[in-house]
SELUMZA-526437 format. One record per residue (C-alpha): residue in one letter; x, y, z. Coordinates in steps of 0.05 Angstrom, whole numbers, padded with zeros to 5 digits, always signed. Layout:
<rs>
aXYZ ...
</rs>
This chain:
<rs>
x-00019-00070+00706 x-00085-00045+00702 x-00155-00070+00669 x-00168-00057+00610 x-00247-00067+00610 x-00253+00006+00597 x-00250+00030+00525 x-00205+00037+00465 x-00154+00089+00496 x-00155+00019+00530 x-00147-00019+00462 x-00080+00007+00450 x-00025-00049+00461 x+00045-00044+00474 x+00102-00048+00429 x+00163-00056+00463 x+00222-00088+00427 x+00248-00145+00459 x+00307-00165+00499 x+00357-00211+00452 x+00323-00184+00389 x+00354-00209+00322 x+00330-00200+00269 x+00385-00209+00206 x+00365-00263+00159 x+00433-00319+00169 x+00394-00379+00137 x+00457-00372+00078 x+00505-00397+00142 x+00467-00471+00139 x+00486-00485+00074 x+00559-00501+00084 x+00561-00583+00075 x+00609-00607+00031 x+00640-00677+00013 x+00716-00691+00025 x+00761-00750+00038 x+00807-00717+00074 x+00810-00688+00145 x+00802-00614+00132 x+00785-00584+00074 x+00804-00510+00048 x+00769-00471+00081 x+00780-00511+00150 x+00715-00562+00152 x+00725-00615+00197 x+00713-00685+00153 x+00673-00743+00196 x+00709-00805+00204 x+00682-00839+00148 x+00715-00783+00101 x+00639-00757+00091 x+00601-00690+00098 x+00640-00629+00126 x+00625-00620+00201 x+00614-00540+00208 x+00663-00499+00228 x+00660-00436+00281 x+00685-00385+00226 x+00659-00410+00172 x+00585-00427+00190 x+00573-00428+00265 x+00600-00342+00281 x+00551-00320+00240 x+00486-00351+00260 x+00503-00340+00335 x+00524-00274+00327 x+00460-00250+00291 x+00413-00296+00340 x+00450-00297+00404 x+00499-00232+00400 x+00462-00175+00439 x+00455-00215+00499 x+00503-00268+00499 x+00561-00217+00502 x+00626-00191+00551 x+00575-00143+00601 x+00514-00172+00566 x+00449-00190+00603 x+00465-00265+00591 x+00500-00308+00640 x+00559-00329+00591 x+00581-00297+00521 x+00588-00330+00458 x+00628-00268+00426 x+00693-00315+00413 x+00709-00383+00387 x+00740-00401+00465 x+00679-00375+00496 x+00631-00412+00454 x+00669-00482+00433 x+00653-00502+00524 x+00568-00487+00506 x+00575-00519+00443 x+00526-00577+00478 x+00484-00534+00519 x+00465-00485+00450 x+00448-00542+00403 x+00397-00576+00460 x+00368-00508+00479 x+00350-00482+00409 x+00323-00548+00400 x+00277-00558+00456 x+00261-00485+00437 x+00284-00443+00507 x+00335-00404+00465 x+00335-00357+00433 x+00280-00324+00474 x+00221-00312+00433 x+00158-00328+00454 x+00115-00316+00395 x+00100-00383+00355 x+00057-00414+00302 x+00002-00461+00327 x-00051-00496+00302 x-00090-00443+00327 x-00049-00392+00309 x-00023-00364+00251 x-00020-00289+00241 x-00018-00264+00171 x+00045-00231+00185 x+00118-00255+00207 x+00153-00220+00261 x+00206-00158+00258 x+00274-00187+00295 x+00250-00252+00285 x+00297-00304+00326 x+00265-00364+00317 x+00310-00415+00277 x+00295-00460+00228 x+00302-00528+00224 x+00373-00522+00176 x+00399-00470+00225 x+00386-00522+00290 x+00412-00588+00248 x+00480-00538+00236 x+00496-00519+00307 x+00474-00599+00328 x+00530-00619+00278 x+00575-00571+00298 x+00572-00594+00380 x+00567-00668+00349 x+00636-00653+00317 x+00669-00635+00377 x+00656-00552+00353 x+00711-00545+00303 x+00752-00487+00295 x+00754-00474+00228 x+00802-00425+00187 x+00806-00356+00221 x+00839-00322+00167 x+00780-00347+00128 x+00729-00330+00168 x+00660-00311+00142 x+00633-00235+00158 x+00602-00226+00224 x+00529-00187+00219 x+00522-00128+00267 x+00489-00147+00325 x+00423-00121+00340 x+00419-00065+00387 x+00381-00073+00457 x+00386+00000+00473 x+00366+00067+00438 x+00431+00090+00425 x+00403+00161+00385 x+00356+00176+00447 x+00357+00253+00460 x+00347+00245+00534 x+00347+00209+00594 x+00300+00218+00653 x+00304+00188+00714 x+00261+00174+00775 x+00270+00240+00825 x+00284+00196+00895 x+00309+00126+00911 x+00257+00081+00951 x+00275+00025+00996 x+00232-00041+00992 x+00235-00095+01042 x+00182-00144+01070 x+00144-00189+01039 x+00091-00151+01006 x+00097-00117+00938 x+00100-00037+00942 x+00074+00012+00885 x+00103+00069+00877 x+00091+00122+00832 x+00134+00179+00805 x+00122+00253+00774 x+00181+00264+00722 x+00182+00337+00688 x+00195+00322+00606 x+00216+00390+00593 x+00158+00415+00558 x+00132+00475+00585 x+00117+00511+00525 x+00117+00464+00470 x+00083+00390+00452 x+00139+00339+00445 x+00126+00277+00398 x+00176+00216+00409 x+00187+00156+00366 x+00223+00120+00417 x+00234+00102+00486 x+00273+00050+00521 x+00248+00049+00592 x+00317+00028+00635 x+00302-00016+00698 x+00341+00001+00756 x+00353-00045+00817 x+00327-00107+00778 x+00320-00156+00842 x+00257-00115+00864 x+00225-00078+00800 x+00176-00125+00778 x+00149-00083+00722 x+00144-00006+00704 x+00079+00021+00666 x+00091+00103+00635 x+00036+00140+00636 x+00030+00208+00601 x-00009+00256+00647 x-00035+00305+00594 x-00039+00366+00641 x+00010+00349+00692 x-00033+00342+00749 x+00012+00298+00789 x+00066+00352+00802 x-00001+00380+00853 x+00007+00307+00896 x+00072+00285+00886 x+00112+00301+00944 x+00172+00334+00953 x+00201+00279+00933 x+00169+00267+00873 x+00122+00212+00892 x+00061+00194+00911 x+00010+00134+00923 x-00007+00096+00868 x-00044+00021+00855 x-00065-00005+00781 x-00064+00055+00743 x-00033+00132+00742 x-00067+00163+00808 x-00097+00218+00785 x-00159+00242+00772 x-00137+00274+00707 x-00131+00249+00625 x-00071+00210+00621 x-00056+00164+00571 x-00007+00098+00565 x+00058+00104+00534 x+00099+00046+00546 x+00117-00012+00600 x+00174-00049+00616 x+00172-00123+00641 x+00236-00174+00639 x+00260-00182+00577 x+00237-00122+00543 x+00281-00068+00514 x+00272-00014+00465 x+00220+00011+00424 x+00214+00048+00357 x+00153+00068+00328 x+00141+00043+00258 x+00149+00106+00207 x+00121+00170+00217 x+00084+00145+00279 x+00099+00177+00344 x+00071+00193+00416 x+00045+00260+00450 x+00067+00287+00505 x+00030+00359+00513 x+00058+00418+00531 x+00062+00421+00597 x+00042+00362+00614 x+00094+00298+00651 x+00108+00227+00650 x+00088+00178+00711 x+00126+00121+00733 x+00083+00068+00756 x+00130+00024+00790 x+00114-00046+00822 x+00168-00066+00867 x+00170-00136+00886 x+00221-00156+00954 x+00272-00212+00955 x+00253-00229+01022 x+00325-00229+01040 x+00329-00154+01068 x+00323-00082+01043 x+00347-00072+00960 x+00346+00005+00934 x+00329+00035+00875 x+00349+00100+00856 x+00363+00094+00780 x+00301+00073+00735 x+00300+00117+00684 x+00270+00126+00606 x+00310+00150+00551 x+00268+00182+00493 x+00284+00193+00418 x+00250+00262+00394 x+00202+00263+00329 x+00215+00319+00285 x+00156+00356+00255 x+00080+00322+00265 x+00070+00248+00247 x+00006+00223+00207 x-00003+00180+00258 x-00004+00179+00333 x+00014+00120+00366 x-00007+00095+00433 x-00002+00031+00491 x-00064-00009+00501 x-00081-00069+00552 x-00139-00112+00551 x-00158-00167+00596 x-00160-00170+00666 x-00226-00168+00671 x-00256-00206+00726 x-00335-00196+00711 x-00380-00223+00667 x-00434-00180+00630 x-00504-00181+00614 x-00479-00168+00533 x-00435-00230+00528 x-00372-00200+00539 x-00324-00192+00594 x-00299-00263+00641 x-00323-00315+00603 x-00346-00389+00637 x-00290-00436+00655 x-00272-00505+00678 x-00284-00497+00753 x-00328-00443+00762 x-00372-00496+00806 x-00432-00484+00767 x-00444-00402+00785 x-00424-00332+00752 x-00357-00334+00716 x-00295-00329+00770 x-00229-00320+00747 x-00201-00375+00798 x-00149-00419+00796 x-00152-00474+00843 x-00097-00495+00881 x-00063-00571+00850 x-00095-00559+00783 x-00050-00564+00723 x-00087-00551+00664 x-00140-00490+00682 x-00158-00443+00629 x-00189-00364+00631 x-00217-00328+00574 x-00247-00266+00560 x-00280-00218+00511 x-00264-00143+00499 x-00313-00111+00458 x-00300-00054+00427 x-00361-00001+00433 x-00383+00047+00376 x-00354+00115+00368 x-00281+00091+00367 x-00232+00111+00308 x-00201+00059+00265 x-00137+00035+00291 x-00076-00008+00272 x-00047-00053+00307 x+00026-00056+00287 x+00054-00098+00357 x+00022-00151+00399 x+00044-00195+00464 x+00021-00227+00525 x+00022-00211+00593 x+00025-00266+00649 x+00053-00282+00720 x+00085-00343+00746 x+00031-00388+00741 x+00015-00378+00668 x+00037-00428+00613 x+00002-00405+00552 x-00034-00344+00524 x-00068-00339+00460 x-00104-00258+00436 x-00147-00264+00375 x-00187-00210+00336 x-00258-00225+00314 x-00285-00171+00270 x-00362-00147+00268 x-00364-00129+00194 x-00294-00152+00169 x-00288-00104+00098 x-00251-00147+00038 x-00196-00181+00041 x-00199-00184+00117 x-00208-00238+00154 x-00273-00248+00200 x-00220-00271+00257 x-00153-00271+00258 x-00099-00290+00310 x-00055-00232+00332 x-00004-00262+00380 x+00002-00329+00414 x+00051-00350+00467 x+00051-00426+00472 x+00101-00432+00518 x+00096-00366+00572 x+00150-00351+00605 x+00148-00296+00655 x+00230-00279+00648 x+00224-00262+00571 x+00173-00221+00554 x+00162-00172+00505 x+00116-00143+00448 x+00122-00169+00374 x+00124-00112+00319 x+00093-00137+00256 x+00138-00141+00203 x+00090-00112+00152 x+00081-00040+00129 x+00034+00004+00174 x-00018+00005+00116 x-00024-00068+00111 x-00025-00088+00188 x-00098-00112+00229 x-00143-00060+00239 x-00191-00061+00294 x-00254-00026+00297 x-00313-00007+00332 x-00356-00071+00339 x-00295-00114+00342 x-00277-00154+00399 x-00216-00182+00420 x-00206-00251+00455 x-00162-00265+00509 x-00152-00332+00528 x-00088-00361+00587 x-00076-00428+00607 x-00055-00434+00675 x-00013-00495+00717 x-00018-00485+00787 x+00011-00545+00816 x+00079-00571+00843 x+00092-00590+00759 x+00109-00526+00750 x+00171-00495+00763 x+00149-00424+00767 x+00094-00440+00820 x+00144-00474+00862 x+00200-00409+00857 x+00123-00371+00884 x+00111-00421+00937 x+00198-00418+00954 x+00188-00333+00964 x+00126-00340+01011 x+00151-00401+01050 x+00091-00447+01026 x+00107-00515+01010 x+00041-00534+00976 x-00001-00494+00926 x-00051-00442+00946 x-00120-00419+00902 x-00092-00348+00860 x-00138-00304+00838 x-00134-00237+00787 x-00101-00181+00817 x-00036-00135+00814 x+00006-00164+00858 x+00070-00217+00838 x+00034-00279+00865 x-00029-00259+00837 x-00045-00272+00762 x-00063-00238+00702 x-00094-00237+00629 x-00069-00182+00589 x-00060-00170+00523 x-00016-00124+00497 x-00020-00078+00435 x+00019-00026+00400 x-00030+00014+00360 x-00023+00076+00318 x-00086+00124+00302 x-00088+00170+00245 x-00069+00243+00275 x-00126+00268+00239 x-00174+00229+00263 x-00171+00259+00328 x-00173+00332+00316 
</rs>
């Protein structure tokens, strides 16, 4: 993904909605303890030995919390390795679920409350449990997962959707291309929109991976006056590294990274795609080392705007920047610099390095909102934390606030967190602001992820990794949906 040491267009982070999102409030299903002497009580509770508190049953408490947490993944053809859809299915995890939501690894969100940390505003699709919801599905595997009463069964939510079912189109990548080797390949595409004539706004996208062993991650850029139908070749690509390959105004529209899924703009935000102009794929293919994989089939599906929106919404990065500046901002000193200019470095056997950097914000720039926020690591990353300290905070703002942090990274489930606040009351930045970036790093033989790394190169101890593009490289990237008022920029 590229740096994001130039300006605002730059500021603009990325709001895709996540993989496994839920989002339906199912505290209500905890409350169902009751007291009986008997073995089963009316509406199928399972007593304890003792004649004591109701053990929860799958229809009565357990169907609904999984269903509205775990349902859109953990499904018959769902991204998940087993489904949870049916009492059979379910009763053999029983075990597996309660210690997973406990230790935290399930449901996947990444998003948390620190000590650090605490944004001002909760999370859309929110799948964190509470503590009642994880004491209920402990009892329930404790119990022995009890049936319960079918006929009495308590009403399922709808699942959350992980696709953009309305979407008005679907556009895929022209050609296929075939990676193999050991090196990472980028690749980028010229797509035609199908807007010669007229400007098309869109309020969604859901941006489809194809051959998912070898796409590491897909960036969309908008190229404003379709310059790269002039070097794409006749089979619609064309050269590419860190950004959209032309020498032409582009801006970012969305990305796609494991565990992400689709995106809908908060209300009457939406982004512009000029007449004219076309979408590039930036795609950064990663081989499995075990022969040549194909893909033919990434796509993005797109869900029209009617009319014009009051605001226009845009993809921003920032991070990655590997050079400290005479103003303060930029790489900031770390741990094992050695005593010269900021290097972002991590040594080879450390486990507990840290980078951090400063994005400031320079004058000139309109106001914008920041409605999403998320992290962007590799395999060596453990922890990410992006912050926004304000230059003259206005009242009732805070002089620094935490946007996102991710206290436990996880490069397999990531994603963007929407804000689940109106668009009026989200964190504005503005010029003279800066944003903080800060990633913890463990780059020894403790962490699991370096030694799947080491595994794909054939390495059996740890090597230095420094900032770049490339899978077994690392980065520091935050990640921001942002919307800009439409008449601001005319």
């Amino acid at each position: 993904m590229p740096s994001a040491s130039a300006p605002l267009r730059v500021l603009a982070l990325l709001s895709l909605v996540a993989a496994c999102s839920g989002g339906e409030d199912t505290s209500a299903a905890t409350a169902a303890t009751a007291t009986t002497t008997s073995g089963a009580d009316s509406e199928g509770g399972t007593a304890t030995d003792t004649g004591g508190a109701l053990a929860p049953t799958w229809y009565q408490d357990v169907a609904p919390l999984v269903t509205a947490r775990c349902g859109s993944c953990h499904v018959d053809g769902g991204i998940a390795p087993f489904e949870l859809s049916t009492y059979e299915s379910a009763k053999a995890w029983a075990p597996l679920v309660a210690d997973t939501v406990e230790d935290g690894t399930m449901p996947p969100f990444l998003a948390d409350d620190t000590e650090e940390c605490q944004p001002r505003f909760g999370w859309k699709d929110d799948l964190r449990l509470n503590e009642d919801e994880k004491a209920l599905l402990r009892a329930w595997a404790d119990a022995g997962a009890p049936e319960g009463d079918p006929t009495m069964a308590t009403p399922l939510p709808e699942p959350p959707s992980l696709v953009l079912d309305d979407a008005d189109v679907r556009l895929t990548i022209p050609s296929p291309s075939t990676i193999d080797g050991k090196n990472d390949s980028f690749v980028c595409y010229s797509v035609d929109p199908g807007n010669a004539t007229l400007d098309q706004w869109i309020s969604g996208f859901q941006i489809n991976a194809g051959n998912s062993k070898i796409v590491h991650h897909v960036v969309i850029y908008i190229d404003e006056e379709g310059a790269s139908a002039d070097i794409a070749d006749q089979d619609g690509k064309f050269d590419c590294f860190g950004g959209a390959g032309v020498d032409a105004p582009t801006s970012l529209m969305g990305a796609w990274a494991p565990g992400m899924a689709a995106f809908r703009a908060p209300p009457d935000v939406a982004f512009r795609i000029p007449a004219g102009g076309r979408l590039i794929f930036n795609m950064h293919y990663h081989p499995t080392g075990a022969g040549p994989e194909v893909d033919d089939s990434t796509s993005i599906d797109l869900k029209y705007f009617d009319g014009l929106p009051t605001y226009v919404g845009l993809l921003s990065f920032a991070g990655n920047d590997g050079k400290h500046r005479a103003d303060g901002s930029g790489l900031q000193p770390g741990p094992n610099d050695g005593g010269g200019d900021p290097i972002f470095k991590i040594p080879a056997g450390v486990a507990d390095h840290r980078e951090s950097m400063i994005i400031k914000i320079g004058q000139g720039y309109p106001d914008v909102r920041v409605f999403a926020a998320g992290t962007h690591m590799h395999y060596v990353g453990t922890a990410m934390k992006v912050s926004l300290k304000r230059g003259n905070p206005l009242p009732g703002e805070p002089a620094e606030e935490c946007l996102v942090e991710t206290p436990t990274w996880d490069f397999g489930w990531q994603r963007a967190y929407q804000y689940d606040a109106p668009l009026d009351e989200v964190p504005v930045a503005r010029a003279g602001d800066e944003v903080h970036v800060r990633c913890d790093y463990n780059n020894s033989m403790s962490n699991p992820f370096v030694l799947r790394a080491l595994q794909e190169q054939g390495l059996d101890a740890p090597v230095d990794v420094y900032l770049g593009e490339e899978t077994l490289d690392e980065m520091c990237l935050g990640i921001f949906g942002i919307a800009i008022k439409l008449s601001d920029l005319l």
